[in-house]
C-alpha positions as CSV (number, residue, x, y, z in Angstrom):
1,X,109.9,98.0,95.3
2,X,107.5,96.1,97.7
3,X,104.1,96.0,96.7
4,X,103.2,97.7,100.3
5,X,105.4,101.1,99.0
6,X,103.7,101.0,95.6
7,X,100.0,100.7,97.4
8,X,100.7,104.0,100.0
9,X,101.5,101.7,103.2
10,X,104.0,103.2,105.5
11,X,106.7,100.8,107.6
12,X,104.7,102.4,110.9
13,X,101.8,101.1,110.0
14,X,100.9,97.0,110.5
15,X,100.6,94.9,107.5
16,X,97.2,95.0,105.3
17,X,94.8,91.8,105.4
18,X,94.2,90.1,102.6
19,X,90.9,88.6,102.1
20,X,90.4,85.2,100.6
21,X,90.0,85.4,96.8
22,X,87.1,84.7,94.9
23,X,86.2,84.1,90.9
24,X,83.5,86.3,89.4
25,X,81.4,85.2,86.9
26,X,83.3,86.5,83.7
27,X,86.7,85.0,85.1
28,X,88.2,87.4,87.4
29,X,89.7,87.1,90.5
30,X,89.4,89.4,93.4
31,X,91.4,89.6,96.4
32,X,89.6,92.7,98.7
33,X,92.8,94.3,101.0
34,X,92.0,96.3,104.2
35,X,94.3,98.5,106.6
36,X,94.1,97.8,110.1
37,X,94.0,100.6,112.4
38,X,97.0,102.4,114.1
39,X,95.4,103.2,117.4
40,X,92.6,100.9,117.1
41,X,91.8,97.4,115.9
42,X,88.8,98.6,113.8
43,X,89.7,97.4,109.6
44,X,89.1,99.8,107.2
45,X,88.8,99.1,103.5
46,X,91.7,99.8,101.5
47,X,90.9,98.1,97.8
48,X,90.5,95.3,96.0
49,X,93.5,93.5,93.1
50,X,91.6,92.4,89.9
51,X,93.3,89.8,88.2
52,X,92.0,89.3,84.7
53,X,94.0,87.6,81.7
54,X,97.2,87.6,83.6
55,X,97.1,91.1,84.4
56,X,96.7,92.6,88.3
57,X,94.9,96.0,88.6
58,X,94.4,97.8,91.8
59,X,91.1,99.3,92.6
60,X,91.4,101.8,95.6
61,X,88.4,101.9,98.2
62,X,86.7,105.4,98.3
63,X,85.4,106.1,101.9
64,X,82.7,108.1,100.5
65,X,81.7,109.6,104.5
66,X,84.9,110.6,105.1
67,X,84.4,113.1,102.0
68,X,80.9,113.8,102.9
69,X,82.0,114.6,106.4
70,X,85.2,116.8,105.3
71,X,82.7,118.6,102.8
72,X,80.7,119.6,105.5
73,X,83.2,120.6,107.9
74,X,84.4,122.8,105.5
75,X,81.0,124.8,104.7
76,X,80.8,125.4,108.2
77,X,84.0,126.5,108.7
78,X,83.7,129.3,105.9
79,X,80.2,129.9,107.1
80,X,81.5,131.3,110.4
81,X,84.5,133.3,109.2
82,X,81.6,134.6,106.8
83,X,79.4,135.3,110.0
84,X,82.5,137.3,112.1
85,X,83.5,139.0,109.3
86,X,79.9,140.5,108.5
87,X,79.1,140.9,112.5
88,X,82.3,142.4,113.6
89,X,82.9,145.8,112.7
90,X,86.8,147.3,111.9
91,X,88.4,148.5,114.8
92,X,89.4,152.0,112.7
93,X,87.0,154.7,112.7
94,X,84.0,154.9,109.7
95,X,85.6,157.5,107.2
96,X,82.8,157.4,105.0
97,X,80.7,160.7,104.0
98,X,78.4,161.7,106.5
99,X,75.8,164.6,106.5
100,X,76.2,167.0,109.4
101,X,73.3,168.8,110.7
C-alpha cells in the first residue's frame, strides 16, 4: 500500500507537498505535508512525519476553525427548528379541556 492510501489521499486528488525537513533540538526530524486544493490552488495543512530513533510517526493537522465553524452552524441550525417548532402551532384542532361559559 502507497503511503498516499495509508494517509487518506484519494487518486482524484493532486499529490501532497512535502516541505523540506528539518532537525529539532532533541534529534528528530520533521517533514510538514500539505494537500493542495481541488478547485483552488490555496495549500492546506495536512500533518507533519516525525522520525525519531528510526521510527516514522504521523501527526495529522487539526484545522481547529473548521470545527469551530461546524460547531456553530450546528447550534444555529437546532436553534431554528427549536424556534418553528415553539412558534408554529399544529395544524389539528386544540383538544385540550376548556371551560365553557
Amino acid at each position: 500500500m502507497a503511503i498516499r492510501e495509508r494517509l487518506g489521499f484519494t487518486a482524484a486528488e493532486p499529490a501532497p507537498v512535502y516541505g523540506e525537513p528539518f532537525e529539532t533540538a532533541d534529534g528528530a526530524i520533521v517533514i510538514t505535508v500539505a494537500r493542495r486544493g481541488v478547485i483552488s490552488p490555496v495549500m492546506r495543512p495536512a500533518g507533519v512525519f516525525v522520525v525519531r530513533d528510526g521510527a516514522a510517526t504521523w501527526v495529522p493537522a487539526v484545522d481547529i476553525n473548521r470545527i469551530a465553524l461546524l460547531g456553530e452552524l450546528i447550534g444555529l441550525f437546532a436553534a431554528v427548528i427549536t424556534s418553528l417548532a415553539i412558534l408554529r402551532r399544529p395544524p389539528w384542532p386544540d383538544l385540550g379541556r376548556h371551560s365553557c361559559d
